[in-house]
TIDREN-385713 format. One record per residue (C-alpha): residue number from 0; x, y, z. Coordinates in steps of 0.001 Angstrom, whole numbers, plus 500000, padded with zeros to 6 digits. Each point is the difference from the previous one (the first is absolute). Example, Ala and Ser with C-alpha at 12.3 -4.5 7.8 and 13.67 -1.06 7.14 Angstrom:
# TIDREN-385713
(0, (512300, 495500, 507800))
(1, (501370, 503440, 499340))
***
This chain:
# TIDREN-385713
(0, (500000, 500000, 500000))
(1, (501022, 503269, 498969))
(2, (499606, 502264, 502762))
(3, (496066, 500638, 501593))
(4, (497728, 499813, 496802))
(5, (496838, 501341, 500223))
(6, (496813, 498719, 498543))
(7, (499791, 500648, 495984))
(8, (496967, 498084, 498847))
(9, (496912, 498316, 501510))
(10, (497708, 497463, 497694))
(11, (497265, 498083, 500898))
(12, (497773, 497817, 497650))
(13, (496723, 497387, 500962))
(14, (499804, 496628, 498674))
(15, (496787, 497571, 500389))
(16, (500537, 496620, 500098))
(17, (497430, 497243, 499537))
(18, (499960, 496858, 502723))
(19, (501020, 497209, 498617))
(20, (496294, 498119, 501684))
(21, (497397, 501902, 501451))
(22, (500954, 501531, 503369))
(23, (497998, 500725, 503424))
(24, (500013, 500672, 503983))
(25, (497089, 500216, 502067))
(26, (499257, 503496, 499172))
(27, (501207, 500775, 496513))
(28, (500438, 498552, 496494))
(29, (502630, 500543, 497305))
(30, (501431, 499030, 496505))
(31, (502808, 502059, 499408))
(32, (502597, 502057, 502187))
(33, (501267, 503398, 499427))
(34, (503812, 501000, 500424))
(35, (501350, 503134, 500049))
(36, (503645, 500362, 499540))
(37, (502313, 502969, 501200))
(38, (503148, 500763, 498303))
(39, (502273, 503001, 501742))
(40, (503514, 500838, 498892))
(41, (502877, 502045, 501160))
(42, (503939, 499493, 499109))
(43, (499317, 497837, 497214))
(44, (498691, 497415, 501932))
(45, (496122, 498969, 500127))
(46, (498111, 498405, 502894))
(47, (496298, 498688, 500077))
(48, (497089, 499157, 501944))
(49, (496659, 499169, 499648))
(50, (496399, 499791, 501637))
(51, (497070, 497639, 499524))
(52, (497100, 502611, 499389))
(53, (498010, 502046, 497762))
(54, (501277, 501537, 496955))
(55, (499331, 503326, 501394))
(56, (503164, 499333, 502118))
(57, (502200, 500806, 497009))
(58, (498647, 503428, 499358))
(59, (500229, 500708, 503210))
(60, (503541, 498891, 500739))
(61, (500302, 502234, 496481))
(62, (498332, 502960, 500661))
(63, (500033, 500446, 504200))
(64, (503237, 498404, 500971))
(65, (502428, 500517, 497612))
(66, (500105, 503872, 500553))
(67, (501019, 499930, 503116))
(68, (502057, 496325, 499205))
(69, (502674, 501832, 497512))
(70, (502518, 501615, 501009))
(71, (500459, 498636, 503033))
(72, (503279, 498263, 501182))
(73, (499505, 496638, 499371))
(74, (502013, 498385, 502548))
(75, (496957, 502086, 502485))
(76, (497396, 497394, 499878))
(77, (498214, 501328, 503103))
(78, (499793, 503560, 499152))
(79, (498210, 498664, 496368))
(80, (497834, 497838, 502520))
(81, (499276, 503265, 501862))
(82, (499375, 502418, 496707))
(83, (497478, 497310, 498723))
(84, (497976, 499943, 503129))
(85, (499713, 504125, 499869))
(86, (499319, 499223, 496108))
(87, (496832, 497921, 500437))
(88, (498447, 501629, 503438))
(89, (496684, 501093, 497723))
(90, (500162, 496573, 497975))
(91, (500060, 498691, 502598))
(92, (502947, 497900, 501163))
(93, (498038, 497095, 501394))
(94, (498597, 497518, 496998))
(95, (500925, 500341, 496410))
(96, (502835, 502945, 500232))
(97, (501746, 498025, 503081))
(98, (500429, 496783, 496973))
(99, (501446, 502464, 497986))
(100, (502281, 501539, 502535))
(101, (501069, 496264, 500666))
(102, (500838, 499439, 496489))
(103, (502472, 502959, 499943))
(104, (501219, 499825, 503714))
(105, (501016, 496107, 499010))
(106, (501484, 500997, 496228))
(107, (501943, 503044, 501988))
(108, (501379, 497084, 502445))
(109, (500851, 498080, 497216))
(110, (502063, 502646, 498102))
(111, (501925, 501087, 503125))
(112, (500830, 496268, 500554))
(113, (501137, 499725, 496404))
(114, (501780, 503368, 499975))
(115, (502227, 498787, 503127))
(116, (500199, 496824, 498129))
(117, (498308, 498088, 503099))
(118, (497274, 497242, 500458))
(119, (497268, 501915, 501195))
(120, (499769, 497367, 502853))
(121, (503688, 501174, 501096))
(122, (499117, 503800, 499702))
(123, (497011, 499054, 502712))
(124, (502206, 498433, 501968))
(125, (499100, 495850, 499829))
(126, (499147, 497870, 502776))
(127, (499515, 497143, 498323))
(128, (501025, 498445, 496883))
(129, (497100, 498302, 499566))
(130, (496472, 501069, 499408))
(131, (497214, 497742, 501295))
(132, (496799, 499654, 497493))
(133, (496542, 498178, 499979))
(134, (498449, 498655, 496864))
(135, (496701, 502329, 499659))
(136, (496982, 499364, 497365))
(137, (497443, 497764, 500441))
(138, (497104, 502082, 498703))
(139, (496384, 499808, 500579))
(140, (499488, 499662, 496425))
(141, (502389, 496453, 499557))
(142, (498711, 496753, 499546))
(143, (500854, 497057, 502314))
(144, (502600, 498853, 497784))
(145, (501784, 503479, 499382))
(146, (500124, 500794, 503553))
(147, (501674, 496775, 500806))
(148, (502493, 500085, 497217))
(149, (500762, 503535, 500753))
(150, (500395, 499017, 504197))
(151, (502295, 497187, 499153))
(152, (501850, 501571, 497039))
(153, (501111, 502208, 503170))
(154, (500301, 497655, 502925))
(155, (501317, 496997, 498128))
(156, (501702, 500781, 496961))
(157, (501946, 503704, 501359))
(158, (500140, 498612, 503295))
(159, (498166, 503556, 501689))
(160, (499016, 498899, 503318))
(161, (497040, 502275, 499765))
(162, (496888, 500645, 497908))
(163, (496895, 502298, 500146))
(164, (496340, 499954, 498413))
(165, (497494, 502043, 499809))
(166, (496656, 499490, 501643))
(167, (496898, 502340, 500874))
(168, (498687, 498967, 496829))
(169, (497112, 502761, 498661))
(170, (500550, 502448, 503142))
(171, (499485, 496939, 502287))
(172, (497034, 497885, 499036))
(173, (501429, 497521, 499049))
(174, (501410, 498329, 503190))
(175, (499623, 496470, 499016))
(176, (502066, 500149, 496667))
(177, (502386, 502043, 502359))
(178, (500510, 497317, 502039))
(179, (499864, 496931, 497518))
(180, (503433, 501809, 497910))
(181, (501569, 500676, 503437))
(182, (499820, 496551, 500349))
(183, (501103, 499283, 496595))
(184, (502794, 502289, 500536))
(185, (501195, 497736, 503125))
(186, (499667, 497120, 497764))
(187, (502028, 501469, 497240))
(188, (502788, 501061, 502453))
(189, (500216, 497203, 502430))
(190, (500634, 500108, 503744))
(191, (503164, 501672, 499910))
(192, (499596, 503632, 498167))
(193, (498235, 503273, 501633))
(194, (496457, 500148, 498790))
(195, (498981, 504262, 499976))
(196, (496935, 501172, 498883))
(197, (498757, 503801, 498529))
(198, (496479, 500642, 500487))
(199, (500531, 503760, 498637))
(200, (497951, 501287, 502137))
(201, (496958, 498288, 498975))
(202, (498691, 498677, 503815))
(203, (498608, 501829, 502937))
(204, (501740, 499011, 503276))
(205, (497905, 497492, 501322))
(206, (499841, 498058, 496611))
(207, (503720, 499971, 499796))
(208, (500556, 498249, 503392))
(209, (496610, 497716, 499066))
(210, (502133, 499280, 496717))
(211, (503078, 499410, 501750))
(212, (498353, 497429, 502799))
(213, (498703, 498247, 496961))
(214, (503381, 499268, 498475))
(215, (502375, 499646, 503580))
(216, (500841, 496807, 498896))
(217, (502158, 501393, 497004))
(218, (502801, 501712, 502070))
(219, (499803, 503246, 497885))
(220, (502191, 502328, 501519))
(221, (499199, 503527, 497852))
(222, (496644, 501419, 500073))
(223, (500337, 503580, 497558))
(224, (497348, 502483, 500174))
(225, (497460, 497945, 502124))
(226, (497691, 503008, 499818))
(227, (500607, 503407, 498016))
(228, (503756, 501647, 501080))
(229, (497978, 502823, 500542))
(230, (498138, 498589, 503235))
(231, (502762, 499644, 502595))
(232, (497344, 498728, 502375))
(233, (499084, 497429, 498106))
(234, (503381, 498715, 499426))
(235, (501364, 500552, 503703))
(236, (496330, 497358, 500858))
(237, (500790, 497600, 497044))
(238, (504217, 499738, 501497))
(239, (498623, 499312, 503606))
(240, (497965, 497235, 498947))
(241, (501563, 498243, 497234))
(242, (503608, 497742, 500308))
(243, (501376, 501727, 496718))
(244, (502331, 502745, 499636))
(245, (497489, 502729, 498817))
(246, (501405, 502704, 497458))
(247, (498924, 503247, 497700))
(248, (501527, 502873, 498955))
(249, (500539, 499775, 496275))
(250, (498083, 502841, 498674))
(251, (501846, 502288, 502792))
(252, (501507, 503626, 498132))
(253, (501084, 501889, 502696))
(254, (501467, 499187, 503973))
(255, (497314, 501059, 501443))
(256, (497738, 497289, 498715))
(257, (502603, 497810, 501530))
(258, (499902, 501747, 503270))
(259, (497086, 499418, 500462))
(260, (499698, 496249, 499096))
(261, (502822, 499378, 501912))
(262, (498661, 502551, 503393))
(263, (496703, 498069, 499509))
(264, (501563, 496300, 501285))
(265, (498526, 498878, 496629))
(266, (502707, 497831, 498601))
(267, (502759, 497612, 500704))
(268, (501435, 501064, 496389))
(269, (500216, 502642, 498254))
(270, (499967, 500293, 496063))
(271, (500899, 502624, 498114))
(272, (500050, 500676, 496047))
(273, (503846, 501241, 498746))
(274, (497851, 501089, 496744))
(275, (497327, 501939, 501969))
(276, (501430, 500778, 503325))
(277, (502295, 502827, 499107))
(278, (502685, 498243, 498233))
(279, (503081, 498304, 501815))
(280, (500040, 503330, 502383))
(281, (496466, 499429, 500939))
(282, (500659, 495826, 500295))
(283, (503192, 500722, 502525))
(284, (497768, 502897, 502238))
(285, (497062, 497421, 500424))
(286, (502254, 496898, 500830))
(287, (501969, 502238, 503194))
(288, (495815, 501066, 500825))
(289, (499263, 496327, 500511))
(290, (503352, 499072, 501365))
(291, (499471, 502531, 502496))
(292, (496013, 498640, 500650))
(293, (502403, 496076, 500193))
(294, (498065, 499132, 496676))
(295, (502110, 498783, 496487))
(296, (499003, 500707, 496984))
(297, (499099, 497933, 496972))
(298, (500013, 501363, 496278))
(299, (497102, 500132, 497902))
(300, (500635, 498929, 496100))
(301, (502443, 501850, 497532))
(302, (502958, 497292, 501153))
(303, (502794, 500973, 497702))
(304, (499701, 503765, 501285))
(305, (499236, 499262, 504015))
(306, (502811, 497266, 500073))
(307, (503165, 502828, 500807))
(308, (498085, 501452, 502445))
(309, (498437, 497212, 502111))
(310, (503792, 498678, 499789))
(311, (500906, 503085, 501551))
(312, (496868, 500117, 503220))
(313, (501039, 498024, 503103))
(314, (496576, 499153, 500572))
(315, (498758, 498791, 496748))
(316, (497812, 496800, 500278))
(317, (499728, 498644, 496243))
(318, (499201, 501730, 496272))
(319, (497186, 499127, 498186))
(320, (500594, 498123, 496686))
(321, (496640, 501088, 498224))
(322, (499422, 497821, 497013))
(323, (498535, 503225, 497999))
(324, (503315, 502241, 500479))
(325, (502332, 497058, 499984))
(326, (498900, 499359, 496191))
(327, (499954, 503631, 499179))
(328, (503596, 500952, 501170))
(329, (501283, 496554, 498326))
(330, (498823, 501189, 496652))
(331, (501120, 503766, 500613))
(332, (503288, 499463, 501291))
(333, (503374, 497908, 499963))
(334, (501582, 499117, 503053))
(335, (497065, 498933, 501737))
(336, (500337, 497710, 503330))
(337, (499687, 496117, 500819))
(338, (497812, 499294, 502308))
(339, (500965, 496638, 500466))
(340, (500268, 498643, 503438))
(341, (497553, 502840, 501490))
(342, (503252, 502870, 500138))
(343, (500876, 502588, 497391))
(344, (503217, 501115, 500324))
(345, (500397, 503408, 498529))
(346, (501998, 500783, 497152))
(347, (503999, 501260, 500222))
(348, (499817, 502600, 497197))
(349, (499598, 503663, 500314))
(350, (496592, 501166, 500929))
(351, (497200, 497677, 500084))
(352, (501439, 498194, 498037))
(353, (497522, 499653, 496822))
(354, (499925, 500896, 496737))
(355, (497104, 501186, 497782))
(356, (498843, 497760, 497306))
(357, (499161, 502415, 498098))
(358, (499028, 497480, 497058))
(359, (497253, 498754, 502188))
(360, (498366, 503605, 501054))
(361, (498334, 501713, 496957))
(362, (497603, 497797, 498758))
(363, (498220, 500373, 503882))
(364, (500510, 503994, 500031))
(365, (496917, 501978, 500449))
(366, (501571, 503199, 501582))
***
């Protein structure tokens, strides 16, 4: 690096991609995905980033961030983080402008790693070489045969110790089907792998721990979004009553969302969202809130861009290998991670250690 370069350039573009089957939780449906990339340059040197949102999130990250983005030392990743959350206080910051802030925040990490010719795990300062992941999928919308293939695709033929599905089918009425696939998950994975379960907020409290009682036999050991994130009460009743580690916090923007999970005795993890939480700054701030509240922290989807960062959090608990963004970053990048044996170990090259397929974008571009 030559000298302190400051920021020349800020892109950002949307791609849609369509699922490769059908996809669904207990409160939402989907057949495609939406990616918006972040490209920021300074000395020659390029870093990106990306969020899992709406389009929108590339005009913004155009039009509202990159004003106060360029010019700005590049090396001062912080003060960015800092001009971006003055940027976007009528937006505002919490929802769709905090995915865009995390797509820059993680593309300016990403360029200072690369300009100081570091692993962005080293520049964090690592813990741990190796990143802990769960197999996550099993939507509402399989059949009996795809969820099982897809459980022991995971479990049996990558060897990750760990594999989630999604239940709360239609906002919750259909409990039976809920528990037949929970216990044709347990099939599928045998005795010896964590069974966790996302109901996506589709239950009230009471029907969560009825659930739960109904399927005590399984040993699942991850109950996400019981009830809605949004009702703390609910979720502090559901972890009192059921044997499960109870967790939320994915659609969090902003620390004092997690403040208040974590003040309300809600959880015994926390997740939090490296695309949607504020970026890599916002990821570290919420992991030293819920160290200080004795809580770790477990990251939600986008693997290949959370990976440097959980290595980097003392009390990380495991990363979420989400079948949807798994595919998406295989096909858009090169030097994407093996999860075999349940641990990614992140990458040795300068920054995050990707590169843009660039081959594989355009034909999904739509901003």
């Amino acid at each position: 690096m030559d000298g302190d370069p400051a920021v020349e350039e800020l892109q950002a573009a949307a791609y849609t991609v369509p699922t490769d089957a059908p996809e669904g939780d207990g409160t939402f449906a989907w057949d495609s995905t939406t990616l918006v990339l972040v490209k920021v340059r300074a000395g020659g040197t390029t870093g990106f980033g990306w969020t899992y949102g709406p389009a929108a999130c590339s005009a913004l990250a155009e039009d509202l961030l990159s004003p106060v983005v360029l010019g700005m030392p590049a090396l001062d990743v912080g003060r960015a983080s800092q001009a971006m959350a003055h940027a976007t206080r009528n937006t505002p910051r919490p929802g769709t402008a905090s995915y865009a802030i995390s797509a820059v925040d993680c593309a300016l990490w990403d360029l200072k790693a690369r300009l100081l010719h570091l692993p962005l795990h080293r520049l964090l300062g690592a813990v741990r070489d190796d990143v802990g992941i769960y197999g996550s999928g099993g939507f509402t919308t399989y059949s009996r045969s795809q969820l099982a293939d897809q459980l022991a695709g995971w479990v049996h033929g990558q060897g990750i110790p760990r594999a989630k599905i999604k239940i709360g089918e239609s906002f919750g009425t259909r409990e039976d089907r809920d528990v037949a696939r929970m216990r044709q998950a347990r099939d599928a994975i045998g005795p010896g792998a964590a069974l966790f379960v996302d109901a996506n907020g589709a239950y009230t409290a009471k029907q969560a721990i009825r659930v739960m009682q109904k399927v005590h036999d399984l040993d699942i050991s991850w109950f996400e979004e019981p009830v809605s994130s949004d009702n703390l009460a609910g979720l502090r009743e559901v972890r009192g009553r059921v044997d499960a580690d109870v967790a939320a916090g994915e659609y969090g923007t902003d620390l004092g969302y997690y403040w208040r999970m974590c003040a309300a005795d809600a959880l015994d993890c926390v997740q939090a969202d490296v695309s949607r939480c504020g970026g890599i700054t916002g990821w570290l701030r919420i992991a030293a809130l819920a160290a200080a509240c004795n809580l770790e922290i477990s990251g939600h989807c986008a693997p290949h861009m959370t990976v440097h960062a959980a290595a980097a959090t003392p009390n990380f608990r495991h990363l979420e290998w989400f079948h949807d963004h798994v595919r998406i970053e295989n096909m858009f990048f090169d030097g994407c991670l093996d999860p075999q044996g349940g641990e990614l170990r992140p990458s040795s090259e300068p920054g995050n250690g990707l590169a843009i397929r660039t081959s594989s974008l355009e034909k999904f571009r739509v901003a």
